[in-house]
C-alpha positions as CSV (number, residue, x, y, z in Angstrom):
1,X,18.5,7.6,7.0
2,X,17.9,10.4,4.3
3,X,13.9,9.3,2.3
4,X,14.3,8.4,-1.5
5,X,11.1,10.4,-2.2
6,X,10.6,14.2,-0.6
7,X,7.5,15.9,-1.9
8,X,6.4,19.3,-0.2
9,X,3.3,20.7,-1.6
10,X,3.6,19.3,-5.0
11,X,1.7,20.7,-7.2
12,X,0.0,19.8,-10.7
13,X,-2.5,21.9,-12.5
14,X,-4.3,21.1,-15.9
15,X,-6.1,24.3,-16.7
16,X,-8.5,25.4,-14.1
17,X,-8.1,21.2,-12.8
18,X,-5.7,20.7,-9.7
19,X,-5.0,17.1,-10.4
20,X,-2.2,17.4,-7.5
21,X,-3.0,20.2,-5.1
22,X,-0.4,20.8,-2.8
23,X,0.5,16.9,-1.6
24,X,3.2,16.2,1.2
25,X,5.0,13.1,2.0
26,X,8.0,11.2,2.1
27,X,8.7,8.0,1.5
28,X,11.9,5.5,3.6
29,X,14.0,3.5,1.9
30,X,13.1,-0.2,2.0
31,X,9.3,0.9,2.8
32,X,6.6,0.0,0.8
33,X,4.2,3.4,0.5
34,X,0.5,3.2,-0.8
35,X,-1.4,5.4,-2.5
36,X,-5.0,5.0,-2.6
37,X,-8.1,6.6,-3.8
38,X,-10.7,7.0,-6.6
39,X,-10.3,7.6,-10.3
40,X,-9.3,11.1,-10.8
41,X,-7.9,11.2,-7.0
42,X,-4.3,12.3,-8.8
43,X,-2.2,9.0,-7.9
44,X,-1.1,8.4,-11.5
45,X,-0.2,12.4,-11.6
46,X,1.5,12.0,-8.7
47,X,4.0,9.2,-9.8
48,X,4.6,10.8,-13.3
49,X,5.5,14.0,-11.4
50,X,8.1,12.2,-9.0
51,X,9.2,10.4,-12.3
52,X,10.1,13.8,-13.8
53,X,7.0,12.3,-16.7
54,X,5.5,15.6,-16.1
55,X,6.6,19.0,-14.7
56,X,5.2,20.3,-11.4
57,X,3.0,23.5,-11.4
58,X,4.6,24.7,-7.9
59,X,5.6,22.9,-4.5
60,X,8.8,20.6,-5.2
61,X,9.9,16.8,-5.0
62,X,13.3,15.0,-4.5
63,X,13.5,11.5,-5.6
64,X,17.2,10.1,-4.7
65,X,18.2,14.1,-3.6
66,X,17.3,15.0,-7.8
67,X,14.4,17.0,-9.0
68,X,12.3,15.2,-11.1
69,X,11.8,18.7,-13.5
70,X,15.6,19.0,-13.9
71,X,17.0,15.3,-13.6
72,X,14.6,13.1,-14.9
73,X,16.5,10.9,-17.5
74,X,18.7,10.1,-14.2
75,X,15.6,9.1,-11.8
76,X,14.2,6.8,-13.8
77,X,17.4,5.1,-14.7
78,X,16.9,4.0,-11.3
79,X,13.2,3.6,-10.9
80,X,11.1,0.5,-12.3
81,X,7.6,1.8,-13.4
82,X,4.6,-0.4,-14.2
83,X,1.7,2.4,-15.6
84,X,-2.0,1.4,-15.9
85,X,-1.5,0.1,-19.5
86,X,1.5,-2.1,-20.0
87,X,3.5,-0.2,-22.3
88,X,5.1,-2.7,-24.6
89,X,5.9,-3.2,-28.3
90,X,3.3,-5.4,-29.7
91,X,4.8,-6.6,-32.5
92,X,7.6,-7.9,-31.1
93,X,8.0,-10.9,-28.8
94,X,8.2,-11.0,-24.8
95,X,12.0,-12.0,-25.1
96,X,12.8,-9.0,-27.6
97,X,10.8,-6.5,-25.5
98,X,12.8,-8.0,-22.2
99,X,16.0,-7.8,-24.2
100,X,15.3,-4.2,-25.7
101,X,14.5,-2.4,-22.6
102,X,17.2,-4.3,-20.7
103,X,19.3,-2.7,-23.1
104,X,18.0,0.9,-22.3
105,X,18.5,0.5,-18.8
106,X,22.0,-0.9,-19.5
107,X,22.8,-3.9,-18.8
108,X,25.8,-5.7,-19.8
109,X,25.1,-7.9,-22.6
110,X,26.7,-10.5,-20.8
111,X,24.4,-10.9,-17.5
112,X,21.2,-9.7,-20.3
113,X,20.4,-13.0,-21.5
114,X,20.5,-14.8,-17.9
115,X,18.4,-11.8,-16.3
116,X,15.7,-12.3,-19.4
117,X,15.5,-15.8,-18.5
118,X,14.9,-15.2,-14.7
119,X,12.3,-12.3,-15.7
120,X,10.5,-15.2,-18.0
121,X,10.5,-17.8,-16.0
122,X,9.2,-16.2,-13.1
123,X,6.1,-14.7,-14.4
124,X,5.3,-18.4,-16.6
125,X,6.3,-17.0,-19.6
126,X,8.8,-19.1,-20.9
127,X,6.6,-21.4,-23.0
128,X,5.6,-18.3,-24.9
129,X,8.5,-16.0,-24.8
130,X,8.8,-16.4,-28.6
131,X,5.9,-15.3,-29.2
132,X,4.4,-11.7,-30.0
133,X,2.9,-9.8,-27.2
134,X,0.1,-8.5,-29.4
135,X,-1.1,-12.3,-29.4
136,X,-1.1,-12.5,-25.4
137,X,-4.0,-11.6,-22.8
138,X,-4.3,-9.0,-20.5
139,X,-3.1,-11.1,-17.4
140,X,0.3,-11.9,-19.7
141,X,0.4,-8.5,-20.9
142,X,0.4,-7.3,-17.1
143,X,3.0,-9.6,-16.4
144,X,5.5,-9.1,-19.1
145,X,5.3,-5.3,-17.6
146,X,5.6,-6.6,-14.5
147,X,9.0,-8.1,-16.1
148,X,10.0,-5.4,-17.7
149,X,9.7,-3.3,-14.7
150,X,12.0,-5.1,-12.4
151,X,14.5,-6.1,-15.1
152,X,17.3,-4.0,-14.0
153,X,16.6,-4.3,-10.4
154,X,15.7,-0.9,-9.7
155,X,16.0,0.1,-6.5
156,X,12.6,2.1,-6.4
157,X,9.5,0.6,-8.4
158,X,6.3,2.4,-8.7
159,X,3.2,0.1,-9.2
160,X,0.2,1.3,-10.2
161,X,-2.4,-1.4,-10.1
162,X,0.3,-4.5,-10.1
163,X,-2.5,-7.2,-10.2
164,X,-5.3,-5.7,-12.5
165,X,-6.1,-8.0,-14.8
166,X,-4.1,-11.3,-13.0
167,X,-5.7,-14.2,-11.6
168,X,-5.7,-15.0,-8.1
169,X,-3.0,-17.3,-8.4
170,X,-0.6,-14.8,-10.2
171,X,-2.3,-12.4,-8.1
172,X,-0.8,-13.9,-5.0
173,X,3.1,-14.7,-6.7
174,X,2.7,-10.5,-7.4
175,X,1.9,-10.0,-3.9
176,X,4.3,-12.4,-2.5
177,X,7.0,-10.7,-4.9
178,X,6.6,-6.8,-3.2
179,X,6.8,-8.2,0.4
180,X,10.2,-9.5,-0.5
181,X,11.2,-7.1,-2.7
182,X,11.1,-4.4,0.3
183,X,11.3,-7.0,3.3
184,X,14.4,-8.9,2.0
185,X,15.9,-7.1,-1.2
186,X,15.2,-3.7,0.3
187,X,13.8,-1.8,-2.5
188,X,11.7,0.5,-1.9
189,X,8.2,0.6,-3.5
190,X,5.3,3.4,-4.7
191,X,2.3,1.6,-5.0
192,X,-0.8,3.1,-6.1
193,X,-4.1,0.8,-6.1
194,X,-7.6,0.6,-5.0
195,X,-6.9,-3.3,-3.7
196,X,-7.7,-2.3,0.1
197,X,-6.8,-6.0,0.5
198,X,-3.9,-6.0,-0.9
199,X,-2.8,-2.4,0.4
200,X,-3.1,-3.2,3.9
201,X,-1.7,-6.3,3.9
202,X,1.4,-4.9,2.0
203,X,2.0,-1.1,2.8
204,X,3.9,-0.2,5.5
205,X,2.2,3.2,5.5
206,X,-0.4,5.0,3.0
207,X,-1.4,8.2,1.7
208,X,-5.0,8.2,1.2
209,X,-6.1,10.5,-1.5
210,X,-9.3,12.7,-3.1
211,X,-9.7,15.3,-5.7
212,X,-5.9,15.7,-5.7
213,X,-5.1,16.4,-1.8
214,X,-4.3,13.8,0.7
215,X,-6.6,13.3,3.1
216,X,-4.9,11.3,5.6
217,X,-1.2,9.9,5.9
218,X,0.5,6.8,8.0
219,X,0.3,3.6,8.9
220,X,-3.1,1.4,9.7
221,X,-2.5,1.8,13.3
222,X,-2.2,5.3,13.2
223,X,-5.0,6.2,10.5
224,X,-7.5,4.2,13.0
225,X,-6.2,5.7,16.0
226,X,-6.5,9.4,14.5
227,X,-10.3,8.7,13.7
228,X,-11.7,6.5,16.5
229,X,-9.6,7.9,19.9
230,X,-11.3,5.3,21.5
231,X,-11.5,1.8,21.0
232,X,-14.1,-1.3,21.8
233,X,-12.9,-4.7,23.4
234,X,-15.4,-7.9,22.8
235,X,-14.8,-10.0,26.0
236,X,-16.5,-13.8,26.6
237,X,-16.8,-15.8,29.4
238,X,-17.2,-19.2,30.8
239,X,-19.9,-17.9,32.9
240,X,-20.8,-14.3,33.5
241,X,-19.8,-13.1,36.6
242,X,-22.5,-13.1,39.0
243,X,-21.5,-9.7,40.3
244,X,-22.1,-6.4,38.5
245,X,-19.6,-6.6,36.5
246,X,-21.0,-3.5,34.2
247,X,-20.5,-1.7,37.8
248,X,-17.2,-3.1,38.6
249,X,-15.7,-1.8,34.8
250,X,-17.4,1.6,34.7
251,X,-15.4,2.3,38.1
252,X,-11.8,1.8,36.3
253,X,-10.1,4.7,34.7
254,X,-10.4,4.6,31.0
255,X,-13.5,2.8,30.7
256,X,-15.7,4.9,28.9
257,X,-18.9,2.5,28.7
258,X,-19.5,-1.3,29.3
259,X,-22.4,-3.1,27.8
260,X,-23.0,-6.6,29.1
261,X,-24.7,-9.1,27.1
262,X,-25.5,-11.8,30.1
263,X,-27.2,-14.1,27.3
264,X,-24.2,-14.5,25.8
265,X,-22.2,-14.2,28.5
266,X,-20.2,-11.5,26.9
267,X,-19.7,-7.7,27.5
268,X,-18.2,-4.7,25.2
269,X,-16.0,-2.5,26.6
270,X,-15.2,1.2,25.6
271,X,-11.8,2.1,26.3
272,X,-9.1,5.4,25.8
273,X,-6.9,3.4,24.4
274,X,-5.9,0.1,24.3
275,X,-3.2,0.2,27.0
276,X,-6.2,0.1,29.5
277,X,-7.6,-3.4,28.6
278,X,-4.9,-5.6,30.3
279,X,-6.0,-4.2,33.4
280,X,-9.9,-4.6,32.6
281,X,-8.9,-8.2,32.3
282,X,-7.0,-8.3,35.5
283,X,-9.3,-6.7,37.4
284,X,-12.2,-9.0,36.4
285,X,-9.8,-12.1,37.0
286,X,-9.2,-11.1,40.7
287,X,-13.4,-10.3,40.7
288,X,-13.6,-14.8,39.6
289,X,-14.2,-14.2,36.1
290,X,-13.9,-16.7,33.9
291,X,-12.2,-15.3,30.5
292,X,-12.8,-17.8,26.9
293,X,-11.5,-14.7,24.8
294,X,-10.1,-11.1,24.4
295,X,-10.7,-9.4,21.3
296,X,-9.7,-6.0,20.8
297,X,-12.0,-4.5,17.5
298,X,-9.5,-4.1,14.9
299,X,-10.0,-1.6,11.8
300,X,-9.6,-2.5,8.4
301,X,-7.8,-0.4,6.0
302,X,-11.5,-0.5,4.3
303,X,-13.0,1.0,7.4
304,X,-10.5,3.8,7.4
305,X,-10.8,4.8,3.7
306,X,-14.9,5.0,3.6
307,X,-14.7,6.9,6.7
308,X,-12.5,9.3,5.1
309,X,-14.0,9.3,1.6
310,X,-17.3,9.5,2.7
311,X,-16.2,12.8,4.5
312,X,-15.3,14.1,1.1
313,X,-18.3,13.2,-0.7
């Protein structure tokens, strides 16, 4: 299957600033793709570029097979694009600015009124959909964009901070929105945050990003495996073997180092990878040990972006 989004060494210069410096990826239908970083890291660059917002200052991008520099007007026909700032008209209501930018994306007058409804009701914004937006908060402003964003369905959205400014209840109807969006609707969607939270629990894969480049690319898994080759497993028991059991793991290939904790009756494990820890536990089974609990330290997508930021600084 062919990606919606191609970028090969896109490029955006401002001056003497390189606000997207040579940035490679591609982005699978029906996947949700994150990019993360700092203010300034060129994640808001980079989704105006694919947009066709701005022109390119050398590499090139495809967005549906078009180039964003030549066919933009068509690419954003099919994209649904919720900037930092909401974007809407102030004076006029949440049903007119629904209505209005339903009818730029062109939608037949005769679903538009049904589809406004859905869009309102959704995002509990019925009871004031008369109303003007310059009258609303900032968690109803982001949500009206949120609205207007997804009106026409689009089949690629680009978020760029979908729950600033929501709160935690809204927060979590946002959330619970993307996953189905990609999971069951299969769009596909761009979203750039710095909710680590909400990025790993959402993103199939990320681009992590610093000063314009990309620092590291792929999925959680993949990022954690390509800094820390090795892994640690945390394992209690019952009772602690009463046998060296540092001696009896330090003799199995893979192990790199054991350290026991016989207070606790627990031991860490370092391992290659984590294929070898099945037969840590089998081997200590057939030794009598008593096994409460296997755990296998995971990293957090936090973990993996301070690592790699710090390595920037």
């Amino acid at each position: 299957m062919n990606p919606i989004i191609e970028a090969n060494n896109l490029q955006r210069h401002f001056g003497e600033q390189k606000a997207v410096d040579k940035v490679t990826f591609s982005v699978a239908p029906g996947e949700v793709f994150g990019l993360l970083g700092p203010n300034g890291a060129g994640k808001t660059t980079t989704v105006r570029l694919l947009n066709g917002i701005l022109p390119s200052s050398g590499g090139s991008a495809q967005v549906f097979g078009l180039d964003p520099t030549l066919h933009g007007e068509k690419i954003r026909r099919q994209t649904g694009v919720l900037t930092e700032t909401p974007a809407l008209y102030e004076r006029l209501s949440a049903r007119e600015n629904l209505e209005f930018f339903g009818i730029l994306q062109e939608i037949p007058e005769s679903n538009l009124r049904q589809r406004v409804d859905e869009m309102l009701e959704f995002f509990a914004l019925s009871s004031r959909a008369k109303d003007k937006v310059e009258t609303y908060s900032k968690g109803m402003k982001q949500r009206l964009a949120l609205a207007r964003a997804l009106i026409h369905k689009p089949p690629l959205l680009f978020l760029d901070e979908p729950t600033s400014g929501l709160d935690p209840e809204v927060a979590q109807q946002v959330n619970d929105l993307i996953a189905d969006l990609s999971h069951t609707d299969g769009q596909t969607v761009v979203m750039a945050t710095h909710n680590l939270f909400e990025a790993q629990r959402l993103c199939d894969r990320v681009a992590i990003m610093n000063k314009g480049k990309i620092l590291a690319l792929g999925s959680l898994k993949e990022l954690a495996r390509d800094l820390w080759p090795v892994t640690w497993v945390d394992i209690k028991f019952h009772t602690m073997p009463a046998k060296n059991v540092t001696g009896i793991l330090k003799a199995q290939r893979g192990v790199i180092q054991v350290l026991a904790d016989a207070k606790r009756d627990a031991l860490s494990a370092q391992v290659e990878n984590e294929e070898v820890i099945p037969e840590i536990v089998r081997h200590l089974v057939e030794h009598g040990a008593s096994i409460i609990r296997v755990n296998p330290r995971d990293y957090t997508l936090e973990d993996i972006y301070f690592a790699l930021q710090a390595g920037e600084a």
